[in-house]
C-alpha positions in Angstrom: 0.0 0.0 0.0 1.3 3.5 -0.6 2.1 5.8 2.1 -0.4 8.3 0.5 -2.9 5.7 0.3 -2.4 4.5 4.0 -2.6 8.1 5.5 -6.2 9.0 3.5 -7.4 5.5 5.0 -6.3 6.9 8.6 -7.5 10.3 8.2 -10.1 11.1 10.1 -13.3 13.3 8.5 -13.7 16.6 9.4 -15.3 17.2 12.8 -19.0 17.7 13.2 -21.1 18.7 15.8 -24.5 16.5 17.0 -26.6 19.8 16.7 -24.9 20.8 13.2 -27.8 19.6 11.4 -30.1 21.5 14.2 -28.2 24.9 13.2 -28.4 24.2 9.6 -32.1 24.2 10.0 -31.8 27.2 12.5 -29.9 29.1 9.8 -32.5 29.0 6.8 -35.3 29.7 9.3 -33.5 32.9 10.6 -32.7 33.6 6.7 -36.2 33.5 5.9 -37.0 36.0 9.1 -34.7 38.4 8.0 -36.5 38.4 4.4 -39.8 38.5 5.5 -39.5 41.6 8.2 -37.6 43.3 5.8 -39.8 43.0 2.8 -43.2 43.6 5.4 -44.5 47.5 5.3 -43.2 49.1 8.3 -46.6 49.5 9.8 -46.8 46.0 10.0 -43.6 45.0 11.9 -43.8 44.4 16.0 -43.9 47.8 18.0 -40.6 46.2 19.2 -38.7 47.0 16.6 -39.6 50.6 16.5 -37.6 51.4 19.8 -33.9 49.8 18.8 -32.1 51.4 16.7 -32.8 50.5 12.6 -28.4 49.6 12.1 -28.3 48.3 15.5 -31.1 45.6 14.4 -29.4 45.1 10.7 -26.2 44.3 12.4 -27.6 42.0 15.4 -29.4 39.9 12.7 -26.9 39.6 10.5 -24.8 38.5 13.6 -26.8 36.1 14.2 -27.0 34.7 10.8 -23.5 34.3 10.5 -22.9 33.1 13.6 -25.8 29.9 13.0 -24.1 29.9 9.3 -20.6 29.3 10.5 -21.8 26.7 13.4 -23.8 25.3 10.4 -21.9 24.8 7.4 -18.4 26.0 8.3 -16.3 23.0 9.0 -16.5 22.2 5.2 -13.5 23.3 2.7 -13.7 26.9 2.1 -17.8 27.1 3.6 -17.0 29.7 5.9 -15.7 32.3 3.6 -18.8 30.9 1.1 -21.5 31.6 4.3 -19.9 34.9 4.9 -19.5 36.6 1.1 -23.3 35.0 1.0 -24.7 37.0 3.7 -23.3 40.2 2.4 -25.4 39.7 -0.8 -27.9 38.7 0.7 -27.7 41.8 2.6 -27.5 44.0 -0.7 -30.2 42.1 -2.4 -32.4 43.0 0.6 -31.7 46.8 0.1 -32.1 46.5 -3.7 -36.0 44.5 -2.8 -36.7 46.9 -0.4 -36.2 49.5 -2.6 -38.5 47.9 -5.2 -41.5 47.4 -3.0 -42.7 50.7 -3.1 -43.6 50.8 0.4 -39.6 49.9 2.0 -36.7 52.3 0.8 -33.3 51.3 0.0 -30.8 52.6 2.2 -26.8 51.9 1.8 -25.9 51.8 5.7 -28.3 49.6 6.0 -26.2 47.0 3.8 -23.1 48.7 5.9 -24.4 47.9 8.6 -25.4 44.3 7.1 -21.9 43.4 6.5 -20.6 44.7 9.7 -23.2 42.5 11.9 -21.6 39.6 9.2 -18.4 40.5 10.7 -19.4 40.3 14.4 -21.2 37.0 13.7 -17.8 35.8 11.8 -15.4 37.1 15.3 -18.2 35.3 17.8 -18.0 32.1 16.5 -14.6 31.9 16.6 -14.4 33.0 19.8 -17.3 30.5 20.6 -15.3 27.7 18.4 -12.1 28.3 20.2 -13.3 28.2 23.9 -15.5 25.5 23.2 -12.2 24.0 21.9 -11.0 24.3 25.7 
């Protein structure tokens, strides 16, 4: 047997979590939040969201989707940087709806603000990751 062979046979797969699957499924229901508060008219939204500030709730949603898209899909090859350059589009395609609806308005701090939530999300997990790591 060649040596290359021998060490694929020993190497072990790439570690997973029990509750990955449960995140995954946490991930796309938090995705499809996100899209539907912020495609609703503004009348209709909770009364909570009224009192925190608008970039405040842009950036602690998009937090928490990278955050549950990291713990989800990030131990494949190259799926964090994937999950991460995702949520910023996503975050620009939600400004470009919005401004389409008529009754939202496109605003580019809002997709600012979008990418810098992505970028807490990204820091928190791998501060999670590593002292879970302990």
């Amino acid at each position: 047997m060649a040596p290359a062979t021998a060490a694929a046979e020993n190497a072990s797969p790439p570690r997973t979590h029990p509750w990955q699957p449960g995140t995954r499924v946490l991930f796309w229901l938090a995705v499809i939040l996100v899209t539907v508060m912020s495609l609703m008219p503004s009348d209709r939204l909770p009364d909570f969201t009224a009192s925190i500030w608008d970039k405040a709730q842009h950036a602690g949603g998009f937090a928490a989707l990278a955050a549950l898209g990291i713990w989800g899909y990030g131990r494949a090859q190259w799926a964090e940087g994937r999950v991460l350059l995702g949520l910023i589009a996503f975050g620009i395609a939600i400004e470009v709806a919005q401004g389409a609806t008529g009754w939202r308005h496109a605003d580019a701090w809002d997709a600012v603000a979008d990418a810098v939530g992505v970028a807490l999300g990204w820091a928190c997990a791998r501060a999670a990751a590593r002292w879970w790591a302990l």
